[in-house]
C-alpha positions in Angstrom: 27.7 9.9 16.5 26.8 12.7 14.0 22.2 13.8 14.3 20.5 12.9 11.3 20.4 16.6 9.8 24.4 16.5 9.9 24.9 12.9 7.9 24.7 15.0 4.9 28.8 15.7 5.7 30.0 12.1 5.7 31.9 11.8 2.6 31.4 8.8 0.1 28.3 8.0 2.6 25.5 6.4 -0.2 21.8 6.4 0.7 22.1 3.1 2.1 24.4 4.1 4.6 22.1 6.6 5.9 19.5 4.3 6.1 21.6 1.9 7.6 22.4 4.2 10.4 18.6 5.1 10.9 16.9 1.5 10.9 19.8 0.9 14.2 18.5 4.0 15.5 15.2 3.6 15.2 14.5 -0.1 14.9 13.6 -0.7 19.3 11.9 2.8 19.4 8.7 4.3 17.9 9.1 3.9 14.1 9.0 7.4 12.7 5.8 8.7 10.2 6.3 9.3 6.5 6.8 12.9 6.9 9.6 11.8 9.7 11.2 9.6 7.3 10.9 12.6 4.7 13.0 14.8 7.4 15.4 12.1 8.1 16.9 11.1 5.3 18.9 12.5 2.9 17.0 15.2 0.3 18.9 13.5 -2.2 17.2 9.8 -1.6 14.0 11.3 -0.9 14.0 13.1 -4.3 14.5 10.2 -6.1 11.8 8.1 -5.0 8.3 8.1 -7.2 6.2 10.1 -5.7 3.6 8.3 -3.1 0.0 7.1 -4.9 -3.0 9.1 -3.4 -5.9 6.7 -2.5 -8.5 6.4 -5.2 -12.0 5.2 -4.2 -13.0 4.5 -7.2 -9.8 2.0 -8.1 -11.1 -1.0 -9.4 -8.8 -3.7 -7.7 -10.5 -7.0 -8.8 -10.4 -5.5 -12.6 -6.4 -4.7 -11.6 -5.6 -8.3 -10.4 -7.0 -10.1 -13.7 -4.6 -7.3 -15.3 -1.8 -8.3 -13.3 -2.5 -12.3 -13.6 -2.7 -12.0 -17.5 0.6 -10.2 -18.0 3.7 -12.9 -18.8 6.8 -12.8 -16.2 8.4 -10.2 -18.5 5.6 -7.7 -18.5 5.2 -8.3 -14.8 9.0 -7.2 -14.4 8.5 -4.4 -16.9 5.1 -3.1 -15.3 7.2 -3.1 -11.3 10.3 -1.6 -12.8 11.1 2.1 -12.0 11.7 3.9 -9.2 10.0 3.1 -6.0 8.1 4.8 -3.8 9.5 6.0 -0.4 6.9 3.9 1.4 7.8 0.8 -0.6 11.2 1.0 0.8 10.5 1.7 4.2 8.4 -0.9 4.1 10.5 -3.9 3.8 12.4 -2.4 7.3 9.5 -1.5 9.7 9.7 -3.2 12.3 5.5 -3.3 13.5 2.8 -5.5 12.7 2.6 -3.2 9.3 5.8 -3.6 7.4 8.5 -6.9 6.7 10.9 -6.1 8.8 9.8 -7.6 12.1 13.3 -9.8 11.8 15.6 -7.2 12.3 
């Protein structure tokens, strides 16, 4: 089985693929960091994720969530569309107490 750094050469491999390959890799061993997950996959799918949201203190969440609740369905869907982060996808597979994918 080809190391991470050479799946670049399987041809007509998508991004799923590759992260196929990592979540069986990784998914009964320590869950690798952001800046892991960076390294690991593909440039290419990295690149085209939005870049991650910096922390701001001063975020007013309670003034966000009346926001949110107002908005229709349709201006919920427009307001998520776009690109998502990296985290957001890695999210939905890691495996620890922190992510959704506890089931896999």
């Amino acid at each position: 089985m080809k190391k991470p750094g050479e799946l670049g050469e399987i041809p007509g491999c998508r991004p799923f693929c590759y992260l196929n390959w990592l979540l069986y890799k990784y998914h009964r061993t320590l869950w690798p960091g952001m800046e892991q997950w960076s390294q690991l996959l593909p440039a290419r799918f990295v690149q085209r994720c939005a870049p991650e949201v910096v922390a701001n203190p001063t975020f007013d969440v309670a003034a966000w969530q009346r926001r949110w609740q107002a908005m229709s369905p349709e201006e919920k869907v427009a307001e998520a569309a776009g690109p998502w982060r990296l985290s957001n996808w890695l999210y939905y597979f890691d495996p620890s107490g922190e992510g959704m994918g506890g089931d896999r």
